[in-house]
Structure formats: C-alpha cells, structure tokens
N, C-alpha and C positions, 0 to 999 in steps of 0.2 A: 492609637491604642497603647495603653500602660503594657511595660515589661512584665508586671504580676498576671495582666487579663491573659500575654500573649504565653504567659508558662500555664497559667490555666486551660487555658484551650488546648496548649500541646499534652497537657498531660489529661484531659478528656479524651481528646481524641485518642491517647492509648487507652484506655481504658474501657470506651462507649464506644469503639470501633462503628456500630451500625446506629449511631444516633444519624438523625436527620438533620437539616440545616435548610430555612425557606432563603429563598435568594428572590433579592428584590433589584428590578433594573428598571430606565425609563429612560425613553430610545423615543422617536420618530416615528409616526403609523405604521410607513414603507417599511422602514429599517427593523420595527419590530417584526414583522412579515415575516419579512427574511430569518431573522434569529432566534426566534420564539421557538420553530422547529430542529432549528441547530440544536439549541442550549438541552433541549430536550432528548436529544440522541445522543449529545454526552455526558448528559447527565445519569443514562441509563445503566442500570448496573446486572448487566449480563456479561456477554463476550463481545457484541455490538458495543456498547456504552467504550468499553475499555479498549477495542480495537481504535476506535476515534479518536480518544483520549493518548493514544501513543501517536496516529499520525498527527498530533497537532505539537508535539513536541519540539520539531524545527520552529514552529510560532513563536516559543518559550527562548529557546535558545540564540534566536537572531536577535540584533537591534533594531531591523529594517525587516518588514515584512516579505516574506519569501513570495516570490511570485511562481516558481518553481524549484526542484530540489532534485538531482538524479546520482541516484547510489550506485558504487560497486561495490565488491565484496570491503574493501577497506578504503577505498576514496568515495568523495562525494563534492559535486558542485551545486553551486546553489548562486538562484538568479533572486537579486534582491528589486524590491519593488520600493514605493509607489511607481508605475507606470510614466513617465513623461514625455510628451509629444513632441518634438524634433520634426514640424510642418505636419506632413501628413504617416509619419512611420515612429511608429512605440518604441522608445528606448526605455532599458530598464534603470535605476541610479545606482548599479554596480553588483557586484557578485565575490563569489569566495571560491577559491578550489582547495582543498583539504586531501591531502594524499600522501603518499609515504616521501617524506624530508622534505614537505613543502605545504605550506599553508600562508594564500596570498590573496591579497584582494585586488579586484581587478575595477578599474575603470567602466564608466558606462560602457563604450564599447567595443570595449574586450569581453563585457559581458553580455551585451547582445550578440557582439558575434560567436564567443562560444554557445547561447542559445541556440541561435541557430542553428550550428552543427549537430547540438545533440538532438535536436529537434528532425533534424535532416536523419541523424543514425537510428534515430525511434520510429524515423518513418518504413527506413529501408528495413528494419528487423523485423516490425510489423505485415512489412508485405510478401517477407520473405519466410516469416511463420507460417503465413495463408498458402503462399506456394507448398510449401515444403510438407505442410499437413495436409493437404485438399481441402482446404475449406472448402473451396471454390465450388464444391459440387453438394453441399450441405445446403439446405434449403434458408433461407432470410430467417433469421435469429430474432425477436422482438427484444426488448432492452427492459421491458416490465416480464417478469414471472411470476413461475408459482414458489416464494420466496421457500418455506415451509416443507414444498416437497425437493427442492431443486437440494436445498444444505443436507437435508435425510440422505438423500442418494449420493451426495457428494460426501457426507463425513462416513458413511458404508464404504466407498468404493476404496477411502484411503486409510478405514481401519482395515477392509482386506488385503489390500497390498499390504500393507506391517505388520497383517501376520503373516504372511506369505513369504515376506523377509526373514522371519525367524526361523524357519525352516530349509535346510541343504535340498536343494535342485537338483536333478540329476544329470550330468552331465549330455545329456542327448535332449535336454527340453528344448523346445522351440514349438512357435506358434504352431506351424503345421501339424504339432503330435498334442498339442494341449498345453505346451509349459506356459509357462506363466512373464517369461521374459527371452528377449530375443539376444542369443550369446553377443553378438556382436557391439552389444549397447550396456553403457553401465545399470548398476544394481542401484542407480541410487536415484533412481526411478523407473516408472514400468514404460516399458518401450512403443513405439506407436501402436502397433497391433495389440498390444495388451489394453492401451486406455479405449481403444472403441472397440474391445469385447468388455470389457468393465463397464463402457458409456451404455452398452446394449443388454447389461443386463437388468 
C-alpha cells in the first residue's frame, strides 16, 4: 500500500469514525468453521465485541502465540506456544515473567514448569473459593443461560452496591440489622452475606 493511500485512510478514519469496511478471507472448510464465529464476535461493536477485542491483545503483543497468560496486579507470566511434543508430554517453546525489575524469558522448561505451578495455584484457589463460599451446597450450575436475564440482574446488583457506596453506613450496620456490609470486611466489596441477599433478590 502507497504512503498517500495509507495517510488517506488514517485521515478517513478520523473523520468517517462509523464507516464500514467488508473484510474478505479464504481459510479451509474446517478452519472456516471455526473462525467464521470468532471474527464475528469481534467484530461486534457493543461491550461484547470490545471486551474480546482487549483479551486478544496479548495476541498483538507477543511474537509466539500465547498459550496461556496469568496476571497480577503488576506482574504477569505468560506461557508461549506452539505446543511441542517431547514423547508423550506437551512442552511449551518458552515463556516471559514480566514483573517489578525483572523481565526474562525462560527456556522451555522453566516454562512448562512454571505452568505447572500456576496451574497447580489456580487449582488450589479455585477449590478453596468453593470451600470458603459453600458452593458445595448450591445445586449443579448449567454453563448455558438465560444470557439476557442473567447481565440485567447482574449489572442491577452492581449498580446497587455503588450506590450504596455513596452513601455513610451507620456504624452498627451489619447483616443481622439490614446493613448492607459486614464491619469486619473491606468496603471494596460487598461481603458474603451481602452478595446472596443481592443474589436472592
């Protein structure tokens, strides 16, 4: 593409913000299958479209295709792909740790085996979520919903918590009298008792 088409374009697109653009590709039956629905959800331009369009950003930013990616507040590791077989056990071809005064890349496996561990600490955290909230006594969850009614009730429950934040507490709330948060727990969330009187209403 000419320098002149690609200043044209940059300066359409400030100016024609909501023009359109057909995108043409040719893939593989299988492979279309698969992408055809991709390209389609990010291509959407709601909060869906552009939620997608940020987790694909590691995509962007890597040389080697991420196979996995696990953030903290300010570090982040990240397992690079393609996949290779070492007999019968998946190794990955290397990874990144990114974190305060240090940014390294690690050998295959140093990054299989940091996978593993984070793999190991997402298991324990996860079971010990389910402990710690009783899941255990909540009936089997299906993984398909009512998408529609499930976000309604879910963007209600967390615009009433933030107004509920705006407003001084009384120092004697607590679940037992109606308050809205349990002293013992930060404000920077609503505390167990609070999310399943929220979940139940």
């Amino acid at each position: 593409m000419s320098t002149f088409r690609r200043a044209m374009d940059r300066l359409a697109d400030f100016i024609w913000t909501g023009r359109k653009v057909t995108l043409w590709f040719t893939a593989e039956y299988r492979t279309a299958c698969f992408v055809a629905p991709l390209i389609n959800k990010l291509t959407a331009e709601n909060e869906d479209g552009a939620t997608y369009r940020i987790a694909l950003i590691p995509w962007h930013q890597s040389e080697r295709p991420p196979l996995a990616t696990y953030s903290g507040y300010v570090s982040r590791c990240q397992i690079d792909g393609p996949v290779q077989w070492a007999n019968d056990r998946p190794v990955p071809l290397g990874g990144l740790i990114d974190c305060a005064g240090v940014t390294a890349r690690l050998n295959p496996f140093e990054a299989a085996s940091l996978h593993e561990k984070m793999r190991q600490a997402n298991e324990a955290a996860i079971r010990a979520w389910a402990w710690e909230n009783d899941l255990h006594s909540r009936p089997s969850a299906s993984e398909r919903f009512d998408r529609r009614s499930a976000d309604r009730k879910a963007k209600a429950m967390i615009a009433a918590w933030a107004k509920r934040q705006m407003v001084p507490e009384a120092p004697s709330a607590s679940p037992a009298n109606g308050g809205d948060c349990c002293p013992s727990q930060s404000a920077d969330a609503p505390c167990n008792s609070c999310q399943k009187g929220m979940a139940d209403d």
